[in-house]
mmCIF file as gemmi writes it, N, C-alpha and C atoms, coordinates in Angstrom:
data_model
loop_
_atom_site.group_PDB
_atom_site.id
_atom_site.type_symbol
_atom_site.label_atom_id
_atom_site.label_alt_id
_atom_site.label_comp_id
_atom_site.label_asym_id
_atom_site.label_entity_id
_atom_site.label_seq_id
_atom_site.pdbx_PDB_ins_code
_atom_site.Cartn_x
_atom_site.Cartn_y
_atom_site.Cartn_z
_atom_site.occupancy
_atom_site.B_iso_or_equiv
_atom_site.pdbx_formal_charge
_atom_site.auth_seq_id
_atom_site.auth_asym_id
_atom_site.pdbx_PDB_model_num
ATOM 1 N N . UNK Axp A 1 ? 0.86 -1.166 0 1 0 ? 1 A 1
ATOM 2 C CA . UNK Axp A 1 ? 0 0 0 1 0 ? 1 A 1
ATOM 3 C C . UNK Axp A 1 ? 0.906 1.229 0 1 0 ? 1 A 1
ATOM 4 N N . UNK Axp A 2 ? 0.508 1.903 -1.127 1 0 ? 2 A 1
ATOM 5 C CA . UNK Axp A 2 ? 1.692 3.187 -1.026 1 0 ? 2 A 1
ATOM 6 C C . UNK Axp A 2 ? 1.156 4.282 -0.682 1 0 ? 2 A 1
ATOM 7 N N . UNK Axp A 3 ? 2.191 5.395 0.439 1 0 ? 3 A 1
ATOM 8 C CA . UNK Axp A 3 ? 1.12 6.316 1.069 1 0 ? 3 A 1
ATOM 9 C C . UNK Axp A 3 ? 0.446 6.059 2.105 1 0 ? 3 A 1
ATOM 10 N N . UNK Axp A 4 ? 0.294 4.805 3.021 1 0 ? 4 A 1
ATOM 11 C CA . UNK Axp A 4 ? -0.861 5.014 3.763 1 0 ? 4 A 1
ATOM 12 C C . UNK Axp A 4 ? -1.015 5.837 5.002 1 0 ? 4 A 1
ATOM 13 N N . UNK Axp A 5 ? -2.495 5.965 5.048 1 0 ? 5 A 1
ATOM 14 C CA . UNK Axp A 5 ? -2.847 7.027 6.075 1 0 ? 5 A 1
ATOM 15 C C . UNK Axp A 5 ? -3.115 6.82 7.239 1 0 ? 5 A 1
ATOM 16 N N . UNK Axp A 6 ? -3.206 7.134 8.168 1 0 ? 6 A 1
ATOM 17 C CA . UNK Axp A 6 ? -4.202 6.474 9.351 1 0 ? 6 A 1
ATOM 18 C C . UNK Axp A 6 ? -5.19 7.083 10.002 1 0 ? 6 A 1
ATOM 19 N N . UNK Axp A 7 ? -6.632 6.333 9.749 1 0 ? 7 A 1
ATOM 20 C CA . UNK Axp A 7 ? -7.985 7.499 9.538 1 0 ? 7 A 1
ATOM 21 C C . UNK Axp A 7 ? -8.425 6.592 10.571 1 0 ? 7 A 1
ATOM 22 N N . UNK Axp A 8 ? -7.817 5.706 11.437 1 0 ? 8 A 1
ATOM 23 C CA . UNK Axp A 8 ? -8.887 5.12 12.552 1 0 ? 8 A 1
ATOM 24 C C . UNK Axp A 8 ? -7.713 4.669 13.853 1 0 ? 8 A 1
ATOM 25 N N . UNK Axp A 9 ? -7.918 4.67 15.442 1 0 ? 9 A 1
ATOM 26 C CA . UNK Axp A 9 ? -6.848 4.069 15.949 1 0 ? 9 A 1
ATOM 27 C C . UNK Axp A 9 ? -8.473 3.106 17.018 1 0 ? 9 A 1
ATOM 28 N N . UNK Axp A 10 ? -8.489 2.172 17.06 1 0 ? 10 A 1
ATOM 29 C CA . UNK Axp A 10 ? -9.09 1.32 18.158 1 0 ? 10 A 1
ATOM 30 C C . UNK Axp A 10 ? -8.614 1.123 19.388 1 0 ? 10 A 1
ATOM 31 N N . UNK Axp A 11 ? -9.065 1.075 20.543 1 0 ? 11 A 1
ATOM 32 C CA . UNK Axp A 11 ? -8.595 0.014 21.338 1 0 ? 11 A 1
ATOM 33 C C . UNK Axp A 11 ? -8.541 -1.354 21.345 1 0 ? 11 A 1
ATOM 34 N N . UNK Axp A 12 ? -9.412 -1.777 20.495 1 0 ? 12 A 1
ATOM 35 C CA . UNK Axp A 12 ? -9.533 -3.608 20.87 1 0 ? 12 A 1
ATOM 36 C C . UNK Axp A 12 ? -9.307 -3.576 19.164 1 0 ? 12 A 1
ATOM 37 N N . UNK Axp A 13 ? -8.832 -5.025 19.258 1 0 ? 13 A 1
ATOM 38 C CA . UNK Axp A 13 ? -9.15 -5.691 17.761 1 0 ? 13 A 1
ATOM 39 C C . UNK Axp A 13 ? -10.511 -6.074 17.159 1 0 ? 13 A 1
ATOM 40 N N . UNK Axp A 14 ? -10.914 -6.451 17.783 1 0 ? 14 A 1
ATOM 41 C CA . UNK Axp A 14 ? -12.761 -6.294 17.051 1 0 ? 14 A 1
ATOM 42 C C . UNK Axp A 14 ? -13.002 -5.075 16.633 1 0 ? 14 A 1
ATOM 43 N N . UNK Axp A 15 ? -13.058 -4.007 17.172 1 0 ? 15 A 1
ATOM 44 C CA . UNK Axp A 15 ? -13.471 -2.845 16.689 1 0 ? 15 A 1
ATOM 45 C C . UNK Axp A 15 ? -12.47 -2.451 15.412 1 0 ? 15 A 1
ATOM 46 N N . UNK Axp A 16 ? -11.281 -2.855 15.334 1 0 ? 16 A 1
ATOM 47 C CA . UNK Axp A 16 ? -10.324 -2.575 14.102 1 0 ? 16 A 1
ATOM 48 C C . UNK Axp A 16 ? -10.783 -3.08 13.024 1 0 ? 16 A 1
ATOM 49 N N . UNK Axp A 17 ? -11.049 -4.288 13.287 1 0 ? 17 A 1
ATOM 50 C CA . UNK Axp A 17 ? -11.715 -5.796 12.58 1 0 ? 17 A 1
ATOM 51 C C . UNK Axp A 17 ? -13.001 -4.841 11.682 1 0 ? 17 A 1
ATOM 52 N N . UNK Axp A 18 ? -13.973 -4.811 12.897 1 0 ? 18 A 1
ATOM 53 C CA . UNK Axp A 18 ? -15.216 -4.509 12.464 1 0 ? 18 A 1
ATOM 54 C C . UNK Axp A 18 ? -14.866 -3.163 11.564 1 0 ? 18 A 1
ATOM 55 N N . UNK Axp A 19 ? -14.191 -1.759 11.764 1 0 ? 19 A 1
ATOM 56 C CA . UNK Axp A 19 ? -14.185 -0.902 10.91 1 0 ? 19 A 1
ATOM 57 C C . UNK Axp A 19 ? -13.285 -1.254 10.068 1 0 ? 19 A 1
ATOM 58 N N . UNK Axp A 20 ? -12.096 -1.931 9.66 1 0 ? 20 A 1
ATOM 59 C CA . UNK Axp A 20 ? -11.789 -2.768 8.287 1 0 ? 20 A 1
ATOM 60 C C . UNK Axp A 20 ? -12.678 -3.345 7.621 1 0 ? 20 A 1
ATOM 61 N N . UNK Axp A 21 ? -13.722 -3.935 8.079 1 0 ? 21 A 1
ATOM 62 C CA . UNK Axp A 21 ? -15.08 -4.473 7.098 1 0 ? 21 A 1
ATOM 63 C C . UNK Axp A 21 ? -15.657 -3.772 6.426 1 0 ? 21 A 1
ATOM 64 N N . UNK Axp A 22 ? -15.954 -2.335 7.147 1 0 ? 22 A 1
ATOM 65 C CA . UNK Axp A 22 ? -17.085 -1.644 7.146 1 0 ? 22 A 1
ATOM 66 C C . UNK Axp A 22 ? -16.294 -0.795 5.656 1 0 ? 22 A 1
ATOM 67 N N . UNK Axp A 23 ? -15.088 -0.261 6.063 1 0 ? 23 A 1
ATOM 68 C CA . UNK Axp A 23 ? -14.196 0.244 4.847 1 0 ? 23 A 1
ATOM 69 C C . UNK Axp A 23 ? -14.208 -0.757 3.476 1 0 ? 23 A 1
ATOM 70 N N . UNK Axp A 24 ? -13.605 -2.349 3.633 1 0 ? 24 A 1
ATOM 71 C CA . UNK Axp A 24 ? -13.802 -2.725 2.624 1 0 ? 24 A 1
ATOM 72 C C . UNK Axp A 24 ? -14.924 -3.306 1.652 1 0 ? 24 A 1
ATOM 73 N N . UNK Axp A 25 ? -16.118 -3.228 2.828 1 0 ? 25 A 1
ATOM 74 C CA . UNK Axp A 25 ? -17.475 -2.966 2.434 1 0 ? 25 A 1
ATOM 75 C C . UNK Axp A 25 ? -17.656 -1.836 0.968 1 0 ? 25 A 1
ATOM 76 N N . UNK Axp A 26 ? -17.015 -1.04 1.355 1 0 ? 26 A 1
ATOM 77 C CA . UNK Axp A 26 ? -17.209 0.405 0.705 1 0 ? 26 A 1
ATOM 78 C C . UNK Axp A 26 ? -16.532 0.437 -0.361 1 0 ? 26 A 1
ATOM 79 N N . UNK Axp A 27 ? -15.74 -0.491 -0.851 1 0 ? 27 A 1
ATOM 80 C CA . UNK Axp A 27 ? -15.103 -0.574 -1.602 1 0 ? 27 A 1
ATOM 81 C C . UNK Axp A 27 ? -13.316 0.527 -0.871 1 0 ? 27 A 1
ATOM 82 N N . UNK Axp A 28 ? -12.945 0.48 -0.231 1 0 ? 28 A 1
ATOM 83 C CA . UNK Axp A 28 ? -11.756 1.191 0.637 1 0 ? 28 A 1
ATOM 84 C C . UNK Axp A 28 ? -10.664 0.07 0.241 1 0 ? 28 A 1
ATOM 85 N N . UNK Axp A 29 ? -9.739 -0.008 0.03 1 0 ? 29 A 1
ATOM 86 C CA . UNK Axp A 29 ? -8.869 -1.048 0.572 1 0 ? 29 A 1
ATOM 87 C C . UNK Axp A 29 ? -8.139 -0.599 2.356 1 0 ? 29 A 1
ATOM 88 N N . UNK Axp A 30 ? -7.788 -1.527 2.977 1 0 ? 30 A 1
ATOM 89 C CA . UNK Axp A 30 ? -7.426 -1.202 4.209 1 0 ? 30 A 1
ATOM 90 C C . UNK Axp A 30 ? -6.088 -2.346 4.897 1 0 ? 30 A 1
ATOM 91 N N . UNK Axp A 31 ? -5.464 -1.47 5.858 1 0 ? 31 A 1
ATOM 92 C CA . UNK Axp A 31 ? -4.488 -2.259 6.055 1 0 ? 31 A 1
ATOM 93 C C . UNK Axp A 31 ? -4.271 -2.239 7.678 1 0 ? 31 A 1
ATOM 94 N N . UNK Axp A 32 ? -3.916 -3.175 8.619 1 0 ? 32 A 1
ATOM 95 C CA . UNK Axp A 32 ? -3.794 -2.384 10.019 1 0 ? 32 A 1
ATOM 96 C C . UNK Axp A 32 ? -2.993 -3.017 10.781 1 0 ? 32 A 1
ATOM 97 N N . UNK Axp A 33 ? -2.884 -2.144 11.386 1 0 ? 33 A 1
ATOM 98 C CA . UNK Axp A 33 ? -1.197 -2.474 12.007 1 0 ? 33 A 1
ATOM 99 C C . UNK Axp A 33 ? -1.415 -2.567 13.711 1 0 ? 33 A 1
ATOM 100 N N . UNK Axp A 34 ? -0.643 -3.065 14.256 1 0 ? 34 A 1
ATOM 101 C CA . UNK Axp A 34 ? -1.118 -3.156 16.066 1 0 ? 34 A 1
ATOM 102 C C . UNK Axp A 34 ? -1.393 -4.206 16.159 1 0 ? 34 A 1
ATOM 103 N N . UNK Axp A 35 ? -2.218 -5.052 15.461 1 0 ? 35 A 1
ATOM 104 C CA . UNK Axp A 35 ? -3.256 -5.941 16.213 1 0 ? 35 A 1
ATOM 105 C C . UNK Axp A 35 ? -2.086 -7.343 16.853 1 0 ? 35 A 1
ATOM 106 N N . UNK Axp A 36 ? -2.669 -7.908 18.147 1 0 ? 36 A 1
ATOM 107 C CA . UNK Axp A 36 ? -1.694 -8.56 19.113 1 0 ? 36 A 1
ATOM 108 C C . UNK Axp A 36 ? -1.547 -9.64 17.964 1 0 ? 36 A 1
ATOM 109 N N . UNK Axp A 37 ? -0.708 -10.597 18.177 1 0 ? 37 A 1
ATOM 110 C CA . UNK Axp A 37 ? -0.357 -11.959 17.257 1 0 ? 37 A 1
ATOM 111 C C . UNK Axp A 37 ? -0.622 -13.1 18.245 1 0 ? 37 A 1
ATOM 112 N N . UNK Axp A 38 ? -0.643 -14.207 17.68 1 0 ? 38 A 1
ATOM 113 C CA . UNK Axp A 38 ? -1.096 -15.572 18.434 1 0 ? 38 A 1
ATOM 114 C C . UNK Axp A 38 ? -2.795 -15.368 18.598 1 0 ? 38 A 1
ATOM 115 N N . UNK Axp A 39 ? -2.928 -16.579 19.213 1 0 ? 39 A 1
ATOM 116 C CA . UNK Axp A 39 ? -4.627 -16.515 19.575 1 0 ? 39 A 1
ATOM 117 C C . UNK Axp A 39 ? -5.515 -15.502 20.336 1 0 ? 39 A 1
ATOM 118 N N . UNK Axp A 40 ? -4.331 -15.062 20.984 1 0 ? 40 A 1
ATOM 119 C CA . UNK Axp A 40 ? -5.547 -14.09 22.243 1 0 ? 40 A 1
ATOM 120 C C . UNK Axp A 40 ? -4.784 -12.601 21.597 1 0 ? 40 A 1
ATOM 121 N N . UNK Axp A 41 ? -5.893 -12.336 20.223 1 0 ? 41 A 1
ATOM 122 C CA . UNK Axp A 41 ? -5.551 -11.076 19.796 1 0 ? 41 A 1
ATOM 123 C C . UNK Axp A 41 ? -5.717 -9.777 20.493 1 0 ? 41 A 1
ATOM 124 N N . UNK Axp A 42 ? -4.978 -9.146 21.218 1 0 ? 42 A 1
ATOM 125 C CA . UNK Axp A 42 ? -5.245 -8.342 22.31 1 0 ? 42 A 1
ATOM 126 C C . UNK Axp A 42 ? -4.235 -6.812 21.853 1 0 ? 42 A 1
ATOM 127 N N . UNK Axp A 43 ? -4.766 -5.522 22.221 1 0 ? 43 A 1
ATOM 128 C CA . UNK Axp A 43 ? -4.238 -4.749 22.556 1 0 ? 43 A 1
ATOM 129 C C . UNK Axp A 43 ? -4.557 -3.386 21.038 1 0 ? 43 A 1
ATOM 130 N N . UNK Axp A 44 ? -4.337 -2.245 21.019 1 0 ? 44 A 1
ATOM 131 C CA . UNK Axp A 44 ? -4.747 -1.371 20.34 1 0 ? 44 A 1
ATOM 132 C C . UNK Axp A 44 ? -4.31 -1.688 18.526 1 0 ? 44 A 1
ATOM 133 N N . UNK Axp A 45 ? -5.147 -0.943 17.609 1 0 ? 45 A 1
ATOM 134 C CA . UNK Axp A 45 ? -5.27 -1.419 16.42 1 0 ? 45 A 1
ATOM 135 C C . UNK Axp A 45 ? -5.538 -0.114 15.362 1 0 ? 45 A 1
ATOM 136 N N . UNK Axp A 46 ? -4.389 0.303 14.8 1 0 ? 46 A 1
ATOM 137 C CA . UNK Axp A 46 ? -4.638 1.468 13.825 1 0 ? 46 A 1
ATOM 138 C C . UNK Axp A 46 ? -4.541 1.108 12.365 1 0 ? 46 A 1
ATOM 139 N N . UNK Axp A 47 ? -5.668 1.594 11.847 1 0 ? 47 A 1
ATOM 140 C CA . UNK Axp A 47 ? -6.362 1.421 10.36 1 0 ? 47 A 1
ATOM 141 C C . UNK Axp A 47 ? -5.944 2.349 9.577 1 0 ? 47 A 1
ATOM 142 N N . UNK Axp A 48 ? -5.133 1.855 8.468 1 0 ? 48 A 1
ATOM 143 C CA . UNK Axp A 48 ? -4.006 2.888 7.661 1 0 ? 48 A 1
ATOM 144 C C . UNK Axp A 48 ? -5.647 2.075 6.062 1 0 ? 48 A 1
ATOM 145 N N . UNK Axp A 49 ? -5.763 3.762 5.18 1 0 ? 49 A 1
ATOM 146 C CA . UNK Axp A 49 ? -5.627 3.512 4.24 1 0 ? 49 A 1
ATOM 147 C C . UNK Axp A 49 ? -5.118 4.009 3.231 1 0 ? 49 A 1
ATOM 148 N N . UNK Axp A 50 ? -4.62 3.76 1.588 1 0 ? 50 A 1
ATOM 149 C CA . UNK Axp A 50 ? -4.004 4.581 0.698 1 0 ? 50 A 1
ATOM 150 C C . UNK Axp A 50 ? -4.494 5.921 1.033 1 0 ? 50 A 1
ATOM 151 N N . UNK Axp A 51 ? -3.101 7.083 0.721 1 0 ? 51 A 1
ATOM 152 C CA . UNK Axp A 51 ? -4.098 8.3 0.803 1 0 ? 51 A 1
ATOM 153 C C . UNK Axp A 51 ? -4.951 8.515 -0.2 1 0 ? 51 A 1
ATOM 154 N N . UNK Axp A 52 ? -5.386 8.234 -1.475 1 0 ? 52 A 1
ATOM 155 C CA . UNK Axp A 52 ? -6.27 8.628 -2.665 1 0 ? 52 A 1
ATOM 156 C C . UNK Axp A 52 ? -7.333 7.845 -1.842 1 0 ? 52 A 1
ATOM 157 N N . UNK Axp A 53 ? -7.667 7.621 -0.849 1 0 ? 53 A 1
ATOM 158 C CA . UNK Axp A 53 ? -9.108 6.646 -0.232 1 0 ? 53 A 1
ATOM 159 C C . UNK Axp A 53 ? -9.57 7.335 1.361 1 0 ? 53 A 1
ATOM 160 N N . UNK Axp A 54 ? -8.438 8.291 1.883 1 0 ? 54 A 1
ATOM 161 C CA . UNK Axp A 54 ? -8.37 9.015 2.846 1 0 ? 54 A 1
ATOM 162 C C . UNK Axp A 54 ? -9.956 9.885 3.097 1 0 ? 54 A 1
ATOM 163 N N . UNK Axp A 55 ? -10.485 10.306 2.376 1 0 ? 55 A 1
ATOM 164 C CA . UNK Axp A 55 ? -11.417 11.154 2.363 1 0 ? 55 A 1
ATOM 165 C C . UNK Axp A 55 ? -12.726 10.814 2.291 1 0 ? 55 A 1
ATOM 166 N N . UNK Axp A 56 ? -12.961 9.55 1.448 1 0 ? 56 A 1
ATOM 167 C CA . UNK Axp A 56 ? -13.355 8.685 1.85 1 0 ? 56 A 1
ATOM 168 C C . UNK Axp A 56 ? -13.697 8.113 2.709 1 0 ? 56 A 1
ATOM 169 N N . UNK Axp A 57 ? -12.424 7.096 3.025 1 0 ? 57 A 1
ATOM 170 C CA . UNK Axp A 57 ? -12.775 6.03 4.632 1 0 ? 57 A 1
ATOM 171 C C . UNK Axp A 57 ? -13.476 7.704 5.683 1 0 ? 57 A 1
ATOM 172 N N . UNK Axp A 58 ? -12.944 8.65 5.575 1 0 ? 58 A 1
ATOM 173 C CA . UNK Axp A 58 ? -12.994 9.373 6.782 1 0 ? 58 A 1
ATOM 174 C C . UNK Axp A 58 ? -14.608 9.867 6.677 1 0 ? 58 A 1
ATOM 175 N N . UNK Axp A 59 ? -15.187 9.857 5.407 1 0 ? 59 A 1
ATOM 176 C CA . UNK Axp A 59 ? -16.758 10.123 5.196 1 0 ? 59 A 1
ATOM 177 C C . UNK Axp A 59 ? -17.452 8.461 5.834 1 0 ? 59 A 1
ATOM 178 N N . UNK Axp A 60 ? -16.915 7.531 5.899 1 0 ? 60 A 1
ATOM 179 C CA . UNK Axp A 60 ? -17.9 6.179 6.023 1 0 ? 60 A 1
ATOM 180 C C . UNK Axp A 60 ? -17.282 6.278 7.558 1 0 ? 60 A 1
ATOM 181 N N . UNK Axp A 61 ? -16.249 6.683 8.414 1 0 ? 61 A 1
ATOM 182 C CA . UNK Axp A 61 ? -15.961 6.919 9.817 1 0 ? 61 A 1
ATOM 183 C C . UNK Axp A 61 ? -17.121 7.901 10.239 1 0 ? 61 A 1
ATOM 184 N N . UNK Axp A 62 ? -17.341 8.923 9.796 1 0 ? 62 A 1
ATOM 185 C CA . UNK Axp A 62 ? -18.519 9.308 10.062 1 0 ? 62 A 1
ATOM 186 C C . UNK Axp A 62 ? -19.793 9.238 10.435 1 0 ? 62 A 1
ATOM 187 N N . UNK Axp A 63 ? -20.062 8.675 9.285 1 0 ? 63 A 1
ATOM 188 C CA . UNK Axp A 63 ? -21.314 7.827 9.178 1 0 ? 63 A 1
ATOM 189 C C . UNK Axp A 63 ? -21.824 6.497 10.28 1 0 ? 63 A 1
ATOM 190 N N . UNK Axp A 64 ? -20.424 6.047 10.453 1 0 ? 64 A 1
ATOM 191 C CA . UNK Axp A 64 ? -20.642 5.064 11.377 1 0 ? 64 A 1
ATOM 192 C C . UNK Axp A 64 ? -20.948 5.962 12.869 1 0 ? 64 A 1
ATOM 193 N N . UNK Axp A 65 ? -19.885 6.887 13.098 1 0 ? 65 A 1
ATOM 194 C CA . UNK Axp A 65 ? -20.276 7.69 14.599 1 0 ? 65 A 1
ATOM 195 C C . UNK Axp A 65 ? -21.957 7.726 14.427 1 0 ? 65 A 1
ATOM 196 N N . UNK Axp A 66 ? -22.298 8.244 13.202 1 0 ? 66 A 1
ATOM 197 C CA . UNK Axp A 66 ? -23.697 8.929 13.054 1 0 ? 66 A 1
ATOM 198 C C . UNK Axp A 66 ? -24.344 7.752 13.273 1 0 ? 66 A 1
ATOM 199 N N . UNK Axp A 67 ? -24.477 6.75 13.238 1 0 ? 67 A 1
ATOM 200 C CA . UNK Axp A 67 ? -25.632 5.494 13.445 1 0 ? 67 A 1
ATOM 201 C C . UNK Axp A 67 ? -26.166 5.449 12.126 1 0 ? 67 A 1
ATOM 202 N N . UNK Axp A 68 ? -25.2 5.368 10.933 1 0 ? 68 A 1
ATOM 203 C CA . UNK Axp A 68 ? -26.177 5.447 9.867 1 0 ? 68 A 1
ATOM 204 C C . UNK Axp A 68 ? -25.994 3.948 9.598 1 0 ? 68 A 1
ATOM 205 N N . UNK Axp A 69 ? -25.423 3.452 10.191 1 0 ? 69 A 1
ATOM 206 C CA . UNK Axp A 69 ? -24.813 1.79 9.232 1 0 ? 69 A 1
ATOM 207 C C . UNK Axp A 69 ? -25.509 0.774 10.502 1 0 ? 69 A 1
ATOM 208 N N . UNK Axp A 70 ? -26.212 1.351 11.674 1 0 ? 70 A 1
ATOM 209 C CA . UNK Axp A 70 ? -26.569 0.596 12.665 1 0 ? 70 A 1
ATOM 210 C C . UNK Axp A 70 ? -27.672 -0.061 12.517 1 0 ? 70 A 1
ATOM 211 N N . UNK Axp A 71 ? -28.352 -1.131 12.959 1 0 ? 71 A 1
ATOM 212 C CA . UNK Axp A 71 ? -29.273 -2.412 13.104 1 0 ? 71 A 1
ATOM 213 C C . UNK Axp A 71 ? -29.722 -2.372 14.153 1 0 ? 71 A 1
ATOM 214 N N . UNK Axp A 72 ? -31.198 -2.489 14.058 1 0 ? 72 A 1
ATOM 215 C CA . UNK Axp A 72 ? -31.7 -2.723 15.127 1 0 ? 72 A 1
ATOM 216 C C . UNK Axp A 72 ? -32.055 -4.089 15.617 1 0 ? 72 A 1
ATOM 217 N N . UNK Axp A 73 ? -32.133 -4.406 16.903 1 0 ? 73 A 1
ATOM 218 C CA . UNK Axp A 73 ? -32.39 -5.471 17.486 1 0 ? 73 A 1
ATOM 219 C C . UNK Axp A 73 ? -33.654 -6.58 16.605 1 0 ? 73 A 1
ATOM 220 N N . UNK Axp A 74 ? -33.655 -7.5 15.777 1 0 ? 74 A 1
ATOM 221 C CA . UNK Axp A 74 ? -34.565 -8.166 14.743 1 0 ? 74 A 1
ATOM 222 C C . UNK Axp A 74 ? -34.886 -8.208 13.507 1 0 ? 74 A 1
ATOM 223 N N . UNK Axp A 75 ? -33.847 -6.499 12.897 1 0 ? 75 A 1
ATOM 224 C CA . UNK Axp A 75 ? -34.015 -6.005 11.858 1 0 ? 75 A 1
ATOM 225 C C . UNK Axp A 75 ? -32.987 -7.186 10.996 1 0 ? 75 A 1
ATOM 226 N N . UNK Axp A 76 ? -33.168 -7.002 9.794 1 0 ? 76 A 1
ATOM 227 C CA . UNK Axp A 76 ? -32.142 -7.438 8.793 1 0 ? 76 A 1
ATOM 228 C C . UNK Axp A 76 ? -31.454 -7.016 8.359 1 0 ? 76 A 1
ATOM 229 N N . UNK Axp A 77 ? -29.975 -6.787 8.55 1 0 ? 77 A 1
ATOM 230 C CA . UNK Axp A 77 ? -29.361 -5.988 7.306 1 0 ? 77 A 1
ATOM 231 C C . UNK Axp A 77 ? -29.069 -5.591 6.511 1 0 ? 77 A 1
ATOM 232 N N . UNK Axp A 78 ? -29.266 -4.514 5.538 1 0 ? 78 A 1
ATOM 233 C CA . UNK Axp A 78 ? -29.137 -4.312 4.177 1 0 ? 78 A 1
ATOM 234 C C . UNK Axp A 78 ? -28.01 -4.773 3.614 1 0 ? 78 A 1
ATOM 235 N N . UNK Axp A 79 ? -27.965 -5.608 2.382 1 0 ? 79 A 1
ATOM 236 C CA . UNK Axp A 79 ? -27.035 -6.362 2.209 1 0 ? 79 A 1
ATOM 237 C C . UNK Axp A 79 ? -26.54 -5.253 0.879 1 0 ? 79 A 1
């Protein structure tokens, strides 16, 4: 990845996990660095993407604060 940026820092790996999805959902490519190694993936997790995608990922980071990508309890998700 040439250039990359870093438009997200987590505390946990799930949450890195989960906003790497949500980016390559979007068509983003994404890359991230931190996350613990071995089985018990543990400890903080920052989400680098190309900068030409920077402006971007940082509009769908948004969106996610905003509750726009959220589910409700029974609902289905838009696929």
């Amino acid at each position: 990845m040439a250039d990359p940026v870093l438009v997200y820092s987590a505390a946990r790996v799930l949450d890195g996990q989960l906003v790497k999805a949500r980016l390559e959902d979007e068509g983003i490519p994404v890359m991230l660095k931190g996350e613990g190694e071995g089985p018990y993936r543990l400890g903080p997790v920052d989400v680098y993407v190309p900068a030409e995608f920077e402006i971007q990922a940082r509009l769908v980071l948004e969106a996610i604060d905003r509750g726009d990508y959220a589910v409700e309890a029974g609902e289905e998700p838009e696929s």
